[in-house]
C-alpha positions as CSV (number, residue, x, y, z in Angstrom):
1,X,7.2,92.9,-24.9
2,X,6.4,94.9,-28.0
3,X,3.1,95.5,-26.7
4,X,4.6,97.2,-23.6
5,X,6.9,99.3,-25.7
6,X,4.1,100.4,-27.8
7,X,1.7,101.0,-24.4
8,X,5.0,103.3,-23.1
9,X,5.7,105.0,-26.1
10,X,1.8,106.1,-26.7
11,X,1.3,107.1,-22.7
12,X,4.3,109.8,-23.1
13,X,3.3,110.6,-26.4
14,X,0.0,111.8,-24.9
15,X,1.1,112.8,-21.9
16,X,3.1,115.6,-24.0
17,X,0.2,116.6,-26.1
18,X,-1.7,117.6,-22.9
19,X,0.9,119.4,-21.0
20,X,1.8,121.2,-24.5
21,X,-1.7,122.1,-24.3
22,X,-1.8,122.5,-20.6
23,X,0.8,125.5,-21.8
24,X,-0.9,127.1,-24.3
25,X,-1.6,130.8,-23.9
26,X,-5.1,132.2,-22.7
27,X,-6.5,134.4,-25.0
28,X,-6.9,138.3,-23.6
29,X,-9.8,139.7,-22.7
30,X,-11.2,141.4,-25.5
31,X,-11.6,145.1,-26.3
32,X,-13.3,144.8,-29.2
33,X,-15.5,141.7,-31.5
34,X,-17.9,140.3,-28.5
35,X,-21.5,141.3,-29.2
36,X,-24.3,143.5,-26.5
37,X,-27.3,144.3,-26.2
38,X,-29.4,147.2,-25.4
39,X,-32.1,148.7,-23.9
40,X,-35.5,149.7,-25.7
41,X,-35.7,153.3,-28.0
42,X,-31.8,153.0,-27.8
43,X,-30.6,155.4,-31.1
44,X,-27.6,155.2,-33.3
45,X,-25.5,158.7,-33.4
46,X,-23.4,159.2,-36.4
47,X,-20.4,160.3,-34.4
48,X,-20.6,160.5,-30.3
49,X,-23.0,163.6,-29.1
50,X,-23.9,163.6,-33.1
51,X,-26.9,163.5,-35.2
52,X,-29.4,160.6,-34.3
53,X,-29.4,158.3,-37.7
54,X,-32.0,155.8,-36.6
55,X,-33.3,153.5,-33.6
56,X,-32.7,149.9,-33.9
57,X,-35.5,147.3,-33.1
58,X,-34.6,145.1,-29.8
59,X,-35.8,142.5,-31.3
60,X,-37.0,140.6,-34.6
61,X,-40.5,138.7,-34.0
62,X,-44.2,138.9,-35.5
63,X,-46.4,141.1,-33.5
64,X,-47.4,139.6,-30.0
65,X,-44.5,136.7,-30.7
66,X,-41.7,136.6,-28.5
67,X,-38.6,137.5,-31.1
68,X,-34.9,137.1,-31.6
69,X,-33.0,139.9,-29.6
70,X,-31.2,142.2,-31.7
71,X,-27.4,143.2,-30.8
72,X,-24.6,144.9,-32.1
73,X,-20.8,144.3,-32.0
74,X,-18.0,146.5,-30.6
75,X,-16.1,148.0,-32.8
76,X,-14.2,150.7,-30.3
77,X,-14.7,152.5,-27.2
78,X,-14.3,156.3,-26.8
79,X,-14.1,158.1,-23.9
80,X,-17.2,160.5,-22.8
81,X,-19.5,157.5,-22.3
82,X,-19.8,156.1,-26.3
83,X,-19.2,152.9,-28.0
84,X,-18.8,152.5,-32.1
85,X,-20.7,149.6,-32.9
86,X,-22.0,147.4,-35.9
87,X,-25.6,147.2,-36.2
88,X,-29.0,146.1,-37.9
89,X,-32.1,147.1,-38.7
90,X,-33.7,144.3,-40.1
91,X,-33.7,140.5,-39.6
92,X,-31.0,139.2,-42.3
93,X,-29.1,136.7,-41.5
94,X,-25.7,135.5,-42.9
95,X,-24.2,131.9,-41.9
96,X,-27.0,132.1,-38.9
97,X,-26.0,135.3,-37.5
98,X,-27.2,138.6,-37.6
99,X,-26.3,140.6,-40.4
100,X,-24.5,143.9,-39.1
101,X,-23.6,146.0,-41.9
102,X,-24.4,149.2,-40.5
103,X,-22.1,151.2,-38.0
104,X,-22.7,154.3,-36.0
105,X,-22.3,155.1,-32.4
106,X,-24.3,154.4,-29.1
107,X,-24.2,155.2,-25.2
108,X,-22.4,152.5,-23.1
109,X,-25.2,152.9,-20.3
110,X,-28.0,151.9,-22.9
111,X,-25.7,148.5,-23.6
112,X,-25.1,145.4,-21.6
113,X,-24.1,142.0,-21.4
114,X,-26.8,139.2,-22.7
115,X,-28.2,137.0,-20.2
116,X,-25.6,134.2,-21.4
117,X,-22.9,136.4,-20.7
118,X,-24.3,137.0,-17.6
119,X,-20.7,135.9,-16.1
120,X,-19.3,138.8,-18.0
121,X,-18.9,143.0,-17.2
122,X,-17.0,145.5,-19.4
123,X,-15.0,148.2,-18.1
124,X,-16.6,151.7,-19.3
125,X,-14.1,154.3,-18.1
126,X,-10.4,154.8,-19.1
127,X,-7.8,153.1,-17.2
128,X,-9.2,151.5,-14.8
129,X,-7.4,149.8,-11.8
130,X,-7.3,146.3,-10.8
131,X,-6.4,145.8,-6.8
132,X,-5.3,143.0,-5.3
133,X,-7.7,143.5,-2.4
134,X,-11.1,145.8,-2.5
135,X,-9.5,148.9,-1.5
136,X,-7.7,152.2,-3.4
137,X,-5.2,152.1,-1.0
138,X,-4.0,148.5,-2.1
139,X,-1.5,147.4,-4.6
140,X,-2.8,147.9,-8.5
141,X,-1.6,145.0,-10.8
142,X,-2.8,146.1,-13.7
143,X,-4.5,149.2,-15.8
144,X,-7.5,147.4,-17.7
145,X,-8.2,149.8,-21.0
146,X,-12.0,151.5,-21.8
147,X,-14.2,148.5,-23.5
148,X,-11.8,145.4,-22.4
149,X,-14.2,142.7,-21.1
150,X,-13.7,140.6,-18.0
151,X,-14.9,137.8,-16.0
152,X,-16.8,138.1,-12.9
153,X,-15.2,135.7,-10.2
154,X,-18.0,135.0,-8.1
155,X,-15.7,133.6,-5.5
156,X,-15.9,136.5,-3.5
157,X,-17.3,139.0,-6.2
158,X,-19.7,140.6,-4.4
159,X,-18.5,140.9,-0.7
160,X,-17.6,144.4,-1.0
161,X,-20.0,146.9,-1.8
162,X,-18.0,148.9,-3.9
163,X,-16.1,146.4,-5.7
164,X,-16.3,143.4,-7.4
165,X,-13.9,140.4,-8.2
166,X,-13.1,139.9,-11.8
167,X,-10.6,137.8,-14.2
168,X,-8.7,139.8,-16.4
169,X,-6.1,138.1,-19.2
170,X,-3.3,140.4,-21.0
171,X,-0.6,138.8,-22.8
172,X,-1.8,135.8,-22.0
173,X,-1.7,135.9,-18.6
174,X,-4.4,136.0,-16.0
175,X,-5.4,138.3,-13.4
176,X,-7.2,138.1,-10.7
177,X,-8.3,141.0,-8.6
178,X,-11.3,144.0,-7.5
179,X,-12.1,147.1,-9.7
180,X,-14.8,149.7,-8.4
181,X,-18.1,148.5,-9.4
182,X,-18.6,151.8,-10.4
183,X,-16.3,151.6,-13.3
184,X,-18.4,148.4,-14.7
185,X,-21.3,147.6,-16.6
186,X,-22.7,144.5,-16.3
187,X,-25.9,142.5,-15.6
């Protein structure tokens, strides 16, 4: 009989750790911290439409090796096309990573997603709208702010030609809907 009491009082035990968990608050969709990559002779600016401070390498390899890609992190988005970022222009390594101790400013159309994140698209203009269906003239749930980085939800991302389907989590809530392709970059 104890053994039964013991079986009963574990099962509910664990069966409120999961739905605690099954509760839990999805992180948003960040705006800033996730890293990018970019595209060959891609410069650093030392503020946006500034003077040119240098031009990264894409990569970090012995001649004629395939290398280790180089990226850089968001720090902020600005309007007029231009991301701050962290950056580096030599193979150092901290902890396994990349060392990026260097910031200056880049063009958002010379940056993209890595392959991995392949599932992922960030919004480059202000404001931008998510629909509930792949039209202007439908409801808007949300505003999603310049840099934030979504999900693609290939269930029906790319049936209309100028929209696509993406996740979107604010507040811990997700949301689901279309934004003009036009006002995404991703792979």
């Amino acid at each position: 009989m104890k053994k039964i009491i013991l079986c009963i009082v574990l099962f509910f035990s664990f069966s409120s750790v999961f739905a605690a968990s099954a509760d839990a608050k999805l992180k948003d969709s960040p705006k800033t911290g996730y890293n990018l990559f970019f595209g060959s002779k891609t410069a650093v600016y030392n503020k946006p439409n500034g003077k040119k401070i240098t031009t990264p390498p894409m990569s970090f390899g012995k001649f004629g090796e395939p290398g280790e890609p180089n990226y850089v992190k968001v720090i902020k988005f600005s309007n007029g096309g231009w991301v701050k970022v962290k950056y580096t222009t030599k193979n150092v390594k901290k902890n396994g990573h990349l060392l990026l101790n260097k910031t200056g400013y880049m063009k958002t159309n010379n940056l993209r997603a890595s392959a991995q994140d392949g599932t992922r698209a960030f919004v480059k203009s202000s404001n931008v709208k998510l629909y509930t269906k792949p039209s202007t003239s439908s409801k808007a749930i949300k505003k999603i702010a310049l840099g934030t980085r979504v999900e693609i939800n290939f269930k029906g991302a790319f049936d209309h030609a100028n929209f696509i389907k993406v996740n979107y989590v604010k507040s811990g809530k997700k949301y689901t809907g279309y934004v003009k392709t036009s006002n995404l970059k991703y792979i």
